[in-house]
C-alpha angles and dihedrals in degrees: 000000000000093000144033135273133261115238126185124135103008090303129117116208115189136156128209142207100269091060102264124132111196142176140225156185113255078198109056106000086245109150115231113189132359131202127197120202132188105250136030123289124223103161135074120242131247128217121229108193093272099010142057121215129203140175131234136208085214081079085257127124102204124204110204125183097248097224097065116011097245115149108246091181150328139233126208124213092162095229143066109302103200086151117105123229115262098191119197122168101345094315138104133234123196137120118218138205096283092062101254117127108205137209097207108192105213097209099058095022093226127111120258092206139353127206130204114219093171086218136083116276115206091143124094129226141258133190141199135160101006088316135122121208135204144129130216140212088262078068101251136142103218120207106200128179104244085220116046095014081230105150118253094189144324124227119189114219112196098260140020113303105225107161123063120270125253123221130195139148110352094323137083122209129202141183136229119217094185101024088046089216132111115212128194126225130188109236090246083064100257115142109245107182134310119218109193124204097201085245146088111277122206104152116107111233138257140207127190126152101354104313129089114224129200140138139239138214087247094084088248127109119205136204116201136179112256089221107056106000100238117152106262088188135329131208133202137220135177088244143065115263112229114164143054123290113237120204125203134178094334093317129100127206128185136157142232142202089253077081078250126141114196125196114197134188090250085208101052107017085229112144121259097171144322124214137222101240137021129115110180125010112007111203151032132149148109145285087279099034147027130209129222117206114210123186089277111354141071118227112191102208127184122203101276103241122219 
Protein backbone atom coordinates (compact mmCIF):
# COMPACT_ATOMS: atom_id res chain seq x y z
CA UNK A 1 0.00 0.00 0.00
CA UNK A 2 1.77 3.53 -1.38
CA UNK A 3 -1.11 5.70 -0.07
CA UNK A 4 -3.56 6.02 2.57
CA UNK A 5 -7.17 4.68 3.12
CA UNK A 6 -10.43 6.13 2.71
CA UNK A 7 -12.68 6.17 6.00
CA UNK A 8 -16.18 7.25 6.23
CA UNK A 9 -18.84 5.41 8.09
CA UNK A 10 -16.94 2.85 9.86
CA UNK A 11 -15.57 1.59 6.54
CA UNK A 12 -12.07 1.54 5.37
CA UNK A 13 -11.60 1.74 1.74
CA UNK A 14 -7.53 1.07 0.35
CA UNK A 15 -5.93 -0.06 -2.87
CA UNK A 16 -2.91 -1.78 -3.32
CA UNK A 17 -0.28 -2.31 -5.65
CA UNK A 18 -1.64 -5.30 -7.46
CA UNK A 19 -4.89 -3.23 -8.57
CA UNK A 20 -7.37 -4.20 -5.96
CA UNK A 21 -9.50 -1.78 -4.09
CA UNK A 22 -10.94 -3.35 -1.11
CA UNK A 23 -13.12 -2.54 2.01
CA UNK A 24 -13.20 -3.09 5.33
CA UNK A 25 -14.69 -2.99 8.96
CA UNK A 26 -12.96 -0.28 11.23
CA UNK A 27 -14.62 -2.46 13.74
CA UNK A 28 -13.48 -5.82 13.28
CA UNK A 29 -11.06 -5.69 10.45
CA UNK A 30 -13.83 -8.04 8.37
CA UNK A 31 -13.55 -7.25 4.65
CA UNK A 32 -16.45 -6.53 3.12
CA UNK A 33 -16.16 -6.30 -0.36
CA UNK A 34 -12.83 -6.71 -2.94
CA UNK A 35 -12.28 -5.46 -6.37
CA UNK A 36 -9.98 -6.50 -8.56
CA UNK A 37 -8.77 -3.97 -11.73
CA UNK A 38 -6.60 -4.55 -14.70
CA UNK A 39 -3.45 -2.50 -14.00
CA UNK A 40 -1.35 -1.30 -10.53
CA UNK A 41 -2.74 1.38 -8.03
CA UNK A 42 -0.63 4.20 -6.47
CA UNK A 43 -2.91 6.34 -5.49
CA UNK A 44 -5.76 6.49 -2.25
CA UNK A 45 -9.79 6.60 -3.04
CA UNK A 46 -12.07 9.00 -2.56
CA UNK A 47 -15.08 8.68 -1.70
CA UNK A 48 -18.05 10.62 -3.74
CA UNK A 49 -21.59 10.44 -1.42
CA UNK A 50 -22.74 6.78 -3.06
CA UNK A 51 -19.51 5.89 -4.96
CA UNK A 52 -15.83 5.36 -4.42
CA UNK A 53 -13.19 6.44 -7.19
CA UNK A 54 -10.43 5.44 -7.62
CA UNK A 55 -7.41 5.83 -10.14
CA UNK A 56 -5.44 3.19 -12.10
CA UNK A 57 -2.07 2.91 -13.42
CA UNK A 58 -3.74 0.98 -16.25
CA UNK A 59 -4.73 4.95 -17.50
CA UNK A 60 -8.72 4.04 -15.94
CA UNK A 61 -10.72 6.07 -13.19
CA UNK A 62 -12.91 3.66 -11.94
CA UNK A 63 -16.20 4.47 -10.21
CA UNK A 64 -17.19 1.73 -8.02
CA UNK A 65 -20.72 1.62 -5.83
CA UNK A 66 -19.30 1.87 -2.71
CA UNK A 67 -21.49 -0.87 -0.99
CA UNK A 68 -20.38 -3.38 -2.71
CA UNK A 69 -17.53 -2.75 -4.70
CA UNK A 70 -19.29 -3.28 -8.20
CA UNK A 71 -17.77 -1.09 -11.20
CA UNK A 72 -20.46 1.44 -12.29
CA UNK A 73 -18.19 2.84 -14.99
CA UNK A 74 -14.58 3.73 -16.31
CA UNK A 75 -12.81 6.52 -17.62
CA UNK A 76 -9.69 6.36 -20.13
CA UNK A 77 -6.97 8.69 -20.14
CA UNK A 78 -4.99 6.56 -21.93
CA UNK A 79 -1.78 6.88 -19.49
CA UNK A 80 -0.55 6.09 -15.94
CA UNK A 81 -2.96 7.87 -13.36
CA UNK A 82 -0.71 8.05 -9.97
CA UNK A 83 -2.57 10.95 -9.18
CA UNK A 84 -5.37 10.56 -6.33
CA UNK A 85 -8.97 11.79 -6.74
CA UNK A 86 -9.72 15.25 -5.18
CA UNK A 87 -13.24 15.20 -5.48
CA UNK A 88 -15.32 18.78 -5.16
CA UNK A 89 -18.76 19.06 -6.06
CA UNK A 90 -19.23 16.05 -7.97
CA UNK A 91 -16.07 16.49 -9.90
CA UNK A 92 -12.77 15.13 -9.97
CA UNK A 93 -9.50 16.59 -9.80
CA UNK A 94 -6.06 14.53 -10.90
CA UNK A 95 -3.19 14.93 -13.48
CA UNK A 96 -1.81 11.76 -15.17
CA UNK A 97 1.52 10.54 -16.90
CA UNK A 98 0.92 12.36 -20.18
CA UNK A 99 0.94 15.45 -18.64
CA UNK A 100 -2.98 16.41 -18.72
CA UNK A 101 -4.50 17.35 -15.57
CA UNK A 102 -8.63 16.59 -15.82
CA UNK A 103 -11.71 17.92 -14.37
CA UNK A 104 -13.79 14.67 -14.67
CA UNK A 105 -17.39 15.54 -13.98
CA UNK A 106 -18.80 12.53 -12.29
CA UNK A 107 -22.41 12.98 -13.46
CA UNK A 108 -21.85 12.96 -17.23
CA UNK A 109 -18.70 11.25 -17.06
CA UNK A 110 -17.17 13.44 -19.26
CA UNK A 111 -14.59 15.87 -18.46
CA UNK A 112 -15.55 19.72 -18.08
CA UNK A 113 -11.71 20.92 -19.08
CA UNK A 114 -8.43 19.46 -19.69
CA UNK A 115 -5.02 21.18 -19.23
CA UNK A 116 -1.60 20.40 -20.91
CA UNK A 117 1.09 20.68 -18.77
CA UNK A 118 3.62 19.10 -21.38
CA UNK A 119 5.25 17.34 -18.30
CA UNK A 120 4.57 14.15 -16.22
CA UNK A 121 2.10 14.48 -13.56
CA UNK A 122 2.55 12.06 -10.67
CA UNK A 123 1.41 14.94 -7.99
CA UNK A 124 -2.33 15.42 -6.63
CA UNK A 125 -4.06 18.13 -6.33
CA UNK A 126 -5.27 20.75 -3.61
CA UNK A 127 -7.35 23.14 -3.70
CA UNK A 128 -8.34 26.43 -1.79
CA UNK A 129 -10.21 29.46 -2.62
CA UNK A 130 -11.55 28.58 -6.23
CA UNK A 131 -7.81 27.12 -7.10
CA UNK A 132 -6.59 24.22 -8.10
CA UNK A 133 -2.81 23.13 -7.17
CA UNK A 134 -0.45 20.92 -8.60
CA UNK A 135 3.44 20.59 -9.94
CA UNK A 136 4.82 18.67 -12.78
CA UNK A 137 7.97 16.86 -13.76
CA UNK A 138 9.01 20.01 -15.73
CA UNK A 139 9.17 21.27 -12.11
CA UNK A 140 6.33 23.49 -12.05
CA UNK A 141 3.66 24.36 -9.56
CA UNK A 142 0.84 24.76 -11.59
CA UNK A 143 -2.74 27.68 -10.21
CA UNK A 144 -5.83 26.60 -12.18
CA UNK A 145 -9.22 27.98 -11.99
CA UNK A 146 -11.48 24.91 -10.59
CA UNK A 147 -13.86 26.04 -12.90
CA UNK A 148 -12.54 26.84 -16.53
CA UNK A 149 -8.98 25.00 -16.04
CA UNK A 150 -7.66 28.47 -17.45
CA UNK A 151 -3.95 28.96 -15.73
CA UNK A 152 -3.54 31.81 -12.73
CA UNK A 153 -0.05 31.57 -12.62
CA UNK A 154 2.99 29.04 -12.92
CA UNK A 155 6.21 28.94 -10.22
CA UNK A 156 9.36 26.69 -11.04
CA UNK A 157 10.76 25.00 -8.14
CA UNK A 158 14.54 23.60 -8.83
CA UNK A 159 13.55 19.73 -9.52
CA UNK A 160 10.71 17.74 -10.45
CA UNK A 161 7.64 18.17 -8.02
CA UNK A 162 6.50 14.90 -7.42
CA UNK A 163 4.26 15.03 -4.01
CA UNK A 164 1.02 17.04 -3.75
CA UNK A 165 1.08 20.73 -2.59
CA UNK A 166 -0.08 21.94 0.66
CA UNK A 167 -1.98 25.04 1.08
CA UNK A 168 -2.78 27.22 4.42
CA UNK A 169 -3.23 30.09 5.19
CA UNK A 170 -2.45 32.31 2.31
CA UNK A 171 0.85 29.91 1.01
CA UNK A 172 1.33 26.83 -1.04
CA UNK A 173 4.22 24.46 -0.45
CA UNK A 174 5.48 22.40 -2.37
CA UNK A 175 7.95 19.95 -2.44
CA UNK A 176 11.14 18.94 -4.98
CA UNK A 177 12.01 15.00 -5.60
CA UNK A 178 15.00 15.68 -7.56
CA UNK A 179 16.01 19.34 -6.22
CA UNK A 180 15.39 17.96 -2.32
CA UNK A 181 14.04 21.36 -1.36
CA UNK A 182 10.55 22.57 -0.42
CA UNK A 183 9.76 26.02 -1.43
CA UNK A 184 7.03 28.12 -0.32
CA UNK A 185 4.59 30.43 -2.71
CA UNK A 186 2.13 32.86 -1.83
CA UNK A 187 -1.14 31.91 -3.41
CA UNK A 188 -0.96 35.06 -5.63
CA UNK A 189 2.48 33.15 -7.22
CA UNK A 190 5.17 35.11 -5.51
CA UNK A 191 8.24 33.03 -4.40
CA UNK A 192 8.48 33.05 -0.42
CA UNK A 193 11.73 31.00 0.53
CA UNK A 194 13.24 27.24 -0.57
CA UNK A 195 15.04 25.04 2.20
CA UNK A 196 16.98 22.06 0.43
CA UNK A 197 17.90 18.70 2.20
CA UNK A 198 20.70 17.70 -0.14
CA UNK A 199 18.24 14.56 -1.11
CA UNK A 200 15.74 13.45 -3.08
CA UNK A 201 12.29 14.56 -1.71
CA UNK A 202 9.27 12.69 -2.39
CA UNK A 203 6.86 13.49 0.88
CA UNK A 204 4.13 15.67 0.28
CA UNK A 205 4.10 18.17 2.44
CA UNK A 206 2.10 19.24 5.77
CA UNK A 207 1.17 22.19 7.55
CA UNK A 208 -0.35 22.38 11.07
CA UNK A 209 0.02 25.38 13.62
CA UNK A 210 2.18 27.35 11.98
CA UNK A 211 5.05 24.88 10.78
CA UNK A 212 5.29 22.84 7.56
CA UNK A 213 6.39 19.39 8.03
CA UNK A 214 8.03 16.76 5.30
CA UNK A 215 10.48 14.46 5.06
CA UNK A 216 13.87 13.74 2.84
CA UNK A 217 15.71 10.87 1.52
CA UNK A 218 18.16 11.70 3.68
CA UNK A 219 16.40 9.61 6.95
CA UNK A 220 15.71 13.20 8.71
CA UNK A 221 12.15 14.97 9.20
CA UNK A 222 12.04 18.26 9.47
CA UNK A 223 9.60 20.84 11.04
CA UNK A 224 9.88 24.52 9.67
CA UNK A 225 8.24 27.53 10.27
CA UNK A 226 5.67 28.45 7.35
CA UNK A 227 6.79 31.97 7.55
CA UNK A 228 10.17 31.95 7.08
CA UNK A 229 11.13 28.31 6.59
CA UNK A 230 13.70 27.89 9.51
CA UNK A 231 14.05 24.48 10.93
CA UNK A 232 11.80 24.42 14.18
CA UNK A 233 13.20 21.09 14.97
CA UNK A 234 14.53 18.12 12.85
CA UNK A 235 14.67 14.30 13.58
CA UNK A 236 16.74 11.53 12.24
CA UNK A 237 16.23 8.03 11.28
CA UNK A 238 18.45 5.29 9.78
CA UNK A 239 15.85 5.35 6.26
CA UNK A 240 14.80 7.35 3.58
CA UNK A 241 11.54 9.14 4.13
CA UNK A 242 9.11 8.72 1.18
CA UNK A 243 5.63 9.60 1.95
CA UNK A 244 3.67 12.12 3.19
CA UNK A 245 3.72 13.22 6.98
CA UNK A 246 -0.05 12.99 8.82
CA UNK A 247 -0.78 15.14 11.86
CA UNK A 248 -3.45 14.38 14.53
CA UNK A 249 -4.41 15.86 17.36
CA UNK A 250 -0.67 17.62 18.00
CA UNK A 251 1.14 14.59 17.06
CA UNK A 252 2.99 13.65 13.51
CA UNK A 253 3.56 10.37 12.19
CA UNK A 254 5.48 9.43 9.05
CA UNK A 255 7.24 6.36 7.78
CA UNK A 256 10.33 5.30 6.45
CA UNK A 257 11.90 2.49 4.31
CA UNK A 258 13.60 1.04 7.62
CA UNK A 259 9.31 -0.61 7.83
CA UNK A 260 9.31 1.91 10.64
CA UNK A 261 6.27 4.37 11.63
CA UNK A 262 7.32 7.28 13.96
CA UNK A 263 4.83 9.52 16.04
CA UNK A 264 6.34 12.67 17.25
CA UNK A 265 5.21 15.35 19.55
CA UNK A 266 4.88 17.92 16.35
CA UNK A 267 5.55 20.55 18.78
CA UNK A 268 8.41 19.37 20.22
CA UNK A 269 9.89 16.59 17.80
CA UNK A 270 10.16 14.44 21.05
CA UNK A 271 9.41 10.78 20.38
CA UNK A 272 5.76 9.22 21.28
CA UNK A 273 6.28 5.97 19.67
CA UNK A 274 7.84 4.23 16.66
CA UNK A 275 6.24 0.85 14.81
CA UNK A 276 7.42 -2.14 13.51
CA UNK A 277 6.29 -1.86 9.71
CA UNK A 278 5.33 0.85 7.34
CA UNK A 279 7.12 2.02 4.09
CA UNK A 280 5.05 5.05 2.43
CA UNK A 281 1.99 7.04 4.19
CA UNK A 282 1.53 5.97 7.95
CA UNK A 283 -1.73 6.65 9.05
CA UNK A 284 -5.82 7.00 8.29
CA UNK A 285 -8.52 6.46 10.21
CA UNK A 286 -11.44 7.93 12.10
CA UNK A 287 -12.53 9.88 15.36
CA UNK A 288 -12.42 6.23 17.35
CA UNK A 289 -9.66 4.67 15.58
CA UNK A 290 -6.48 5.14 13.62
CA UNK A 291 -5.04 3.07 11.11
CA UNK A 292 -1.71 2.19 10.64
CA UNK A 293 -0.78 1.45 7.64
CA UNK A 294 2.08 -1.10 7.49
CA UNK A 295 3.96 -2.20 3.94
CA UNK A 296 1.37 -4.46 3.37
CA UNK A 297 -0.85 -4.58 6.18
CA UNK A 298 -3.40 -2.58 7.89
CA UNK A 299 -3.17 -2.29 11.93
CA UNK A 300 -6.38 -0.73 13.43
CA UNK A 301 -4.98 1.02 16.83
CA UNK A 302 -7.32 3.08 19.88
CA UNK A 303 -5.70 5.73 22.24
CA UNK A 304 -4.08 3.31 25.20
CA UNK A 305 -5.84 4.43 28.29
CA UNK A 306 -3.97 4.72 31.75
Amino acid sequence: MEFPAAVSDDVAFVSNYHGSVRAYSMRNGAKIWRRDTAGKMAASPAIAGEVLVAHGMDGRVYVLNRHNGRVLWTYDVGAPIESSPLVLDGVDYFGAWNGTVYALDLATHKARWTYGSGYKITSSAAFANGTIYIGDYGGRLLALSARTGGLRWSASVNGRIYGTPAVANGRVFATSSTGGSLTAFSTGGARLWSLGTGSYVYSSPAVWNGRVYFGSYNGSFYAVSARSGAIGWRFSTAGAIAGAASIVDGVVYFSNRQHRIYSLDARSGRQVFRFPDGAFVPVSGNARRLLLHGFSRLYAVEHKSR
